[in-house]
N, C-alpha and C positions, 0 to 999 in steps of 0.2 A: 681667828687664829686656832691652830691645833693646837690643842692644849694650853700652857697660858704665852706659849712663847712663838715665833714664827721669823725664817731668816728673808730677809728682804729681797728682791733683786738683784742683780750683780752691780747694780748703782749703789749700790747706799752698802758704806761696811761699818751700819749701825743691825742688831739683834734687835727683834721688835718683841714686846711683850705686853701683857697686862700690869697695871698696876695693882698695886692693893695697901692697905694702911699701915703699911709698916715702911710702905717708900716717901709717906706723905712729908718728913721733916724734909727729906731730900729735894721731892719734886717743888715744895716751896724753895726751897732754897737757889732749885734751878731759875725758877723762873727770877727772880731778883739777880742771879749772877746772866742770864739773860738779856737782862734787859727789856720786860714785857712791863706793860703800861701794868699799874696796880689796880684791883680793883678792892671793893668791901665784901667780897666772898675769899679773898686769898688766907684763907685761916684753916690750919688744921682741921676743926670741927667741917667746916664747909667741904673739904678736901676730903676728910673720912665719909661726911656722907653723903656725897656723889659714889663714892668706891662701896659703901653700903648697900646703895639702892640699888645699880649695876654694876656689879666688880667687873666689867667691860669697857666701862666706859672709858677708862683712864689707859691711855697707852705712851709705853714707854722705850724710846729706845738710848739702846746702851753699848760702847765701844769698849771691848778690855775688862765688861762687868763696871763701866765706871758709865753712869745716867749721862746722856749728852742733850737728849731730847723728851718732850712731853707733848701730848694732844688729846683732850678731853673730845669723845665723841659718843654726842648723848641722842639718845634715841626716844624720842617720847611717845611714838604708835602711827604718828603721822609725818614727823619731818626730824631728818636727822640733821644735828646744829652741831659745830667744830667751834673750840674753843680753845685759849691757849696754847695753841701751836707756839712754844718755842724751842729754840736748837742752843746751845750754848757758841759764841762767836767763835773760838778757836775750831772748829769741826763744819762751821757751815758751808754751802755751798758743794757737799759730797753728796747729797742725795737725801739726808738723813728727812727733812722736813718733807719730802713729797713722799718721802715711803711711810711715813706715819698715815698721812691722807690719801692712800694710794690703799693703805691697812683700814682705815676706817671706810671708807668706802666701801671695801669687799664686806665689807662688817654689813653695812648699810643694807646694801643687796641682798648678801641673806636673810635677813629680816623683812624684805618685802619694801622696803625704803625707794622712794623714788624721785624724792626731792632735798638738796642738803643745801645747810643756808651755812657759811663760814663768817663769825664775828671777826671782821678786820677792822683794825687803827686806821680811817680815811690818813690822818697826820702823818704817820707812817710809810713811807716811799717804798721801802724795801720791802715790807708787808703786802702792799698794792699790787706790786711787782709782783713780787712770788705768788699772789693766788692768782693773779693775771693769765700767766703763765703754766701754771698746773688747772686750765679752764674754768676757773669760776670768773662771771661777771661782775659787774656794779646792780643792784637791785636801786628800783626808784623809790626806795620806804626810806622813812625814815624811823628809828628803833627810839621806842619812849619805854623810859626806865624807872624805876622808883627802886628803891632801897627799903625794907622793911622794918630793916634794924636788926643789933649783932643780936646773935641768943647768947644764953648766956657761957661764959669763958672764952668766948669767938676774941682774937686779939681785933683790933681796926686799925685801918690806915690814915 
């Protein structure tokens, strides 16, 4: 993005930007009006630092100055991984969710990035769909998880 903000396409009449921790009570908030599966990282603390380590990471887009969307796209030297993609239901389907991943990607490339893995809900139909559709595949891995435990003030789910 130029600067912290960037306007999308003529598809999408979402404003695209950076995140930073003073949008973090909101972007949780999004994602629960959403409708994204929960995880044991959805806590402020976890949310400020992601936006800490790359204040890039988090990107956000916004209709009217009012947040509709969110996509965490992290980069870690060797593989860039998408997360949280969600769009608030009233506004989906204008474009908003492929111009975030359309923004992280340009992200991706400039960094020399040449491989991106997107954490989708198998359970989720419309999820499947949509990364179906903006070209990512099914990979044959399966993802093994452990939880390390909250630190401290971290809320849980």
């Amino acid at each position: 993005m130029a600067g912290d903000e960037t306007s999308p396409d003529d598809s999408s009449p979402a404003r695209l930007r950076r995140g930073n921790t003073a949008d973090v009570p909101a972007v949780l908030a999004l994602w629960v009006d959403a409708g994204t599966h929960r995880t044991s990282t959805d806590d402020t603390d976890a949310v400020k630092g992601l936006v800490a380590r790359d204040h890039e990471a988090l990107l956000i887009a916004e209709i009217d100055g009012r947040m509709v969307g969110t996509l965490i796209a992290g980069w870690d030297g060797w593989r860039g991984n998408l997360y949280r993609l969600a769009v608030v239901p009233d506004v989906r389907r204008r474009g908003i969710a492929a111009a975030l991943v359309a923004e992280a990607e340009r992200r991706f490339r400039s960094l020399g990035c040449r491989r991106v893995t997107a954490l989708v809900v198998d359970a989720d139909p419309h999820a499947v769909e949509f990364w179906t559709a903006v070209g990512y595949e099914p990979y044959p891995m399966k993802r093994y998880v452990r939880t390390l435990g909250a630190t401290a003030g971290a809320s849980s789910w």
